[in-house]
C-alpha positions in Angstrom: 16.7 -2.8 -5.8 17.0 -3.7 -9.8 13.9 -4.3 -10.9 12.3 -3.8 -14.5 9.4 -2.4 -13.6 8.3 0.3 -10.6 7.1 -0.9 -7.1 6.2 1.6 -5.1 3.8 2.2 -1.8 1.9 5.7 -1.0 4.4 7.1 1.1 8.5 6.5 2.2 7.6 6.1 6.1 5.7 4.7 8.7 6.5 4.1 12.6 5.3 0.2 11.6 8.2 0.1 8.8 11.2 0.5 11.4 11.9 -3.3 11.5 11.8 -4.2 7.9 13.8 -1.7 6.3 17.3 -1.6 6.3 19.4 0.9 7.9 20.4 4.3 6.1 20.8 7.8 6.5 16.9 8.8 6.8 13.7 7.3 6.1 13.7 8.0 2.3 17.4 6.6 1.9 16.1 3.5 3.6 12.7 3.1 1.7 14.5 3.8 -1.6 16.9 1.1 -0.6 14.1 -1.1 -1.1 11.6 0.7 -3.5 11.9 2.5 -6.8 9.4 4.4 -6.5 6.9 6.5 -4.2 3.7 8.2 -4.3 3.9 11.7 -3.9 0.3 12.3 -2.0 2.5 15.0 0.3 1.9 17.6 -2.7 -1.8 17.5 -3.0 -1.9 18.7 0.8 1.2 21.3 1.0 4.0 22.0 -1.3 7.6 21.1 0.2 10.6 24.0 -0.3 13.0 23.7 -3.0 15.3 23.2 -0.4 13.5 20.1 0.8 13.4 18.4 -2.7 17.2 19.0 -3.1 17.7 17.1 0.0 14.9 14.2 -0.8 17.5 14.3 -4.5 20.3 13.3 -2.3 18.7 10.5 -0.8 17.9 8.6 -3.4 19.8 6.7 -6.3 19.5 8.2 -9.8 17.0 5.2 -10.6 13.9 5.9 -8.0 11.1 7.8 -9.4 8.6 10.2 -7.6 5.2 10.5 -8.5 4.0 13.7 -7.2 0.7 14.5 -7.1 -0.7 18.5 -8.5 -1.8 20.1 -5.3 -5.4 19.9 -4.5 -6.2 23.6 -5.2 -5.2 22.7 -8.9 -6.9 19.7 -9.2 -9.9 20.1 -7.3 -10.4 23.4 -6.2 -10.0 24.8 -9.4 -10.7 22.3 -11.7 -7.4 22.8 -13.8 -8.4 26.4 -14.4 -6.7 29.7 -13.9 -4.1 27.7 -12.6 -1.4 28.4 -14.9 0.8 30.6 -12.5 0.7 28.2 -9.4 1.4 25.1 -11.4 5.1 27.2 -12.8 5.4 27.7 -9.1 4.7 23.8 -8.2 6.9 23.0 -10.8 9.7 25.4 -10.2 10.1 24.4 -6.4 10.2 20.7 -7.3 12.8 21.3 -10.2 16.1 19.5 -8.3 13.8 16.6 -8.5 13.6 16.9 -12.6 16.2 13.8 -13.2 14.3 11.5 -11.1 10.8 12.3 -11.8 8.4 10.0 -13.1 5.0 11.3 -14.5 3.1 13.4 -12.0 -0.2 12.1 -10.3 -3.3 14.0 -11.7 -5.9 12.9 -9.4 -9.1 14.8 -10.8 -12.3 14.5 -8.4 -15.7 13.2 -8.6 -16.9 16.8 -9.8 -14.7 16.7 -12.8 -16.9 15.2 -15.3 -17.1 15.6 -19.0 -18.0 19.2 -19.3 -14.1 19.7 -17.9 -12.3 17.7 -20.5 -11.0 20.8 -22.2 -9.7 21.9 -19.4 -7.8 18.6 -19.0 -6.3 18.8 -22.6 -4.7 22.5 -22.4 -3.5 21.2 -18.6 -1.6 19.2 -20.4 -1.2 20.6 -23.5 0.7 23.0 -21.4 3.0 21.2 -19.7 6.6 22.0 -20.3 8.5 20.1 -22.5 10.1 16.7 -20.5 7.1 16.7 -18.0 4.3 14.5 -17.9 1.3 13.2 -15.8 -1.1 10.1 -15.7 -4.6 11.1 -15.1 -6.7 9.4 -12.5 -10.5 10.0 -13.4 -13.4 9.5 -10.5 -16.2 11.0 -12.3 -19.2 7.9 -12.7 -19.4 8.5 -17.0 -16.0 7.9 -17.2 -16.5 4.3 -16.3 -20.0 3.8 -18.2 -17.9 2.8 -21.5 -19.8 5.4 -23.5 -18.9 8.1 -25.4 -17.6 10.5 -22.6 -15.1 7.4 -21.8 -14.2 7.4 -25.1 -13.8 11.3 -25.3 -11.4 10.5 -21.9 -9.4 7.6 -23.3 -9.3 9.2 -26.9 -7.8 12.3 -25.6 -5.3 10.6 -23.7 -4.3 8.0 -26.4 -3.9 10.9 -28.6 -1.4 12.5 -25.7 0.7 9.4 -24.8 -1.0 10.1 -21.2 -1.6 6.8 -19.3 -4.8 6.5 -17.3 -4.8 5.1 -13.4 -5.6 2.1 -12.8 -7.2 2.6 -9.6 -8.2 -1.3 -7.8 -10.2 -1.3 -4.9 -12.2 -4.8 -5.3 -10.1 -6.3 -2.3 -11.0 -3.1 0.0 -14.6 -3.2 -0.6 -14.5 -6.8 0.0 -13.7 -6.8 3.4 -16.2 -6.3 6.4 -15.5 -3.0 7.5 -15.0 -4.1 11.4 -12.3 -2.0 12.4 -11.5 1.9 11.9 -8.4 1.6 9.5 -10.9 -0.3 6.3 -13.7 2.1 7.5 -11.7 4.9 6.7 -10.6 3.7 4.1 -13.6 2.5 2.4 -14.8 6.1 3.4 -12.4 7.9 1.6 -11.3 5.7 -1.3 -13.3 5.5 -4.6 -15.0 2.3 -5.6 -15.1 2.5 -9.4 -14.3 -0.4 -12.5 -11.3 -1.5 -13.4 -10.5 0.0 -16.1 -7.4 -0.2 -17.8 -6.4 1.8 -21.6 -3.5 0.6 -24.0 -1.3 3.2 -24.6 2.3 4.0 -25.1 3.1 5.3 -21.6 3.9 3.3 -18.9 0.3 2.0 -17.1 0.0 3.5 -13.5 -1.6 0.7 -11.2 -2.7 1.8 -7.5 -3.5 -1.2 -5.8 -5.5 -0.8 -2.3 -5.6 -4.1 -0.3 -8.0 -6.6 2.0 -7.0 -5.7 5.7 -6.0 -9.7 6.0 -3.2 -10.1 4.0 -3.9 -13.6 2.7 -7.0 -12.6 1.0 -5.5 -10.2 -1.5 -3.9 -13.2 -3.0 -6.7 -13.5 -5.4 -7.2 -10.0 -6.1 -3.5 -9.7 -6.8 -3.7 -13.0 -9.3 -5.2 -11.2 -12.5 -1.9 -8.3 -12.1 0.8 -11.0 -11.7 -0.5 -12.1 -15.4 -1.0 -8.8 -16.5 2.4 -7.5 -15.1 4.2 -10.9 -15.9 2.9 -10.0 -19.9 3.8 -6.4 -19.8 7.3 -7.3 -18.2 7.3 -10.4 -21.0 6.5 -7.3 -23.8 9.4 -4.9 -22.5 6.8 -2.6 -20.9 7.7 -1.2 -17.6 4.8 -0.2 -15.6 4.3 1.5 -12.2 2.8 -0.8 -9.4 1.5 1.1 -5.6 0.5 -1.4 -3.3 -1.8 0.1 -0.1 -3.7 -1.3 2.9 -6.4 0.4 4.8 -3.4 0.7 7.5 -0.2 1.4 5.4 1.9 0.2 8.2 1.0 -3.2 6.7 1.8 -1.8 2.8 5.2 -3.5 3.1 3.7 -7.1 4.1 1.1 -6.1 0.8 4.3 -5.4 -1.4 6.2 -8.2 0.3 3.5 -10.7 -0.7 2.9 -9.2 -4.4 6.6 -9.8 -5.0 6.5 -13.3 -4.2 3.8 -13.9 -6.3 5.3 -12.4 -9.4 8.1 -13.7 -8.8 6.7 -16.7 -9.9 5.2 -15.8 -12.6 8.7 -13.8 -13.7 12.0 -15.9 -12.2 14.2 -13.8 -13.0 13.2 -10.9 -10.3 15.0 -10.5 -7.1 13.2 -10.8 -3.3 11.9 -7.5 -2.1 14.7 -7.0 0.3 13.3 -6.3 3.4 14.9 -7.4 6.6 13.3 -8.0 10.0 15.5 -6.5 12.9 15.4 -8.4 16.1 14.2 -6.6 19.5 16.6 -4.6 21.8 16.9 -6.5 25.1 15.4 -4.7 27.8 18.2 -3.9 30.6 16.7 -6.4 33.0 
């Protein structure tokens, strides 16, 4: 799909997704038939071969975009410390990927706080030339608008390093009345929206109400601010999740409608809705 902008969900399949994407090769050739871009939460847990990235390079167009997230013993078990080593080795194994990789996902934890912020900057600082990242920060004084945001958002306007956007108002909004938004409201932060001007593309993780309708008026303020960005030639990076991503396609579905009009000139998702095999009797 052409679009000017990235639209993305958390991961490339789902059992629920077998009916709305069109057929292809495997499930990435089919979600990239669709999508220009994926979440790469596989990497905080394990680290794929370099033989699986060359194959996940064939699957895709030279367009898509993977956002890989740092594994979690760089991020969080180690705070971005004494890392140097296993981050050439991250890198190194995910190098068939290089043409088609967007900025990688630093998601930092709750315990890095502003006592860490130098470890941030030579993270980055160190990153080999024609790599980048967009920080996600979960740490509460990085959202008080004081002066450790301003040490965060200083550092990272100085870099050309966008900041997450991470929106979880229509998650937290919902009665949590069934296992999916209670484990989701478990696990996913609830933090401000906070959102810093800077010359890389913005990095917007959506996570939505379990009843589709609802996130209508959550999704309302992004289809003005992505309609503007679009409008301004900026092309941001848009991940749309439900408490039960077998319904992050629906999500994606409905976002796209909305922008679309707000923006005319886009194209319709794509997805396709395959009819059910007859039984043989």
């Amino acid at each position: 799909m052409t679009l000017p902008y990235f639209l993305g969900c958390p991961q490339w399949q789902d059992p629920n997704w077998a009916r709305s994407l069109p057929a292809g090769s495997s499930p990435l050739a089919r979600y990239s038939s669709v999508f220009n871009c994926v979440e790469g939460n596989t990497t905080f847990y394990a680290t794929p071969t370099q033989a699986q990235c060359a194959q996940w390079r064939a699957q895709v167009p030279d367009d898509f975009r993977f956002l890989f997230k740092f594994p979690r013993h760089i991020s969080h078990d180690r705070l971005l410390t004494d890392c140097s080593d296993d981050v050439t080795s991250f890198l190194n194994i995910l190098s068939p990927l290089n043409d088609v990789l967007g900025p990688f996902l630093l998601q930092l934890p709750a315990a890095f706080g502003p006592a860490h912020l130098n470890n941030l900057w030579q993270f980055i600082d160190a990153m080999p030339g024609g790599l980048t990242c967009t920080v996600e920060v979960r740490n509460p004084a990085f959202f008080q608008k004081g002066e450790e945001e301003k040490a965060l958002n200083r550092g990272l306007r100085d870099r050309s390093i966008a900041r997450v956007c991470f929106d979880s108002r229509a998650l937290f909004s919902a009665e949590p009345d069934n296992e999916a938004t209670r484990d989701a409201q478990r696990k996913k932060p609830r933090v401000p929206v906070h959102i810093l001007p800077v010359d890389a593309p913005p990095v917007i993780r959506f996570i939505g109400h379990p009843d589709l309708e609802i996130n209508r008026e959550f999704l309302a303020p992004w289809v003005k601010r992505v309609g503007d960005w679009l409008d301004e030639g900026i092309r941001p990076f848009v991940f749309m999740h439900m408490p039960d991503n077998g319904e992050a396609l629906q999500l994606a579905e409905l976002w796209c409608d909305l922008l679309r009009a707000r923006v005319q000139r886009l194209p319709k998702l794509g997805l396709e809705t395959w009819p059910d095999q007859p039984g043989l009797f």
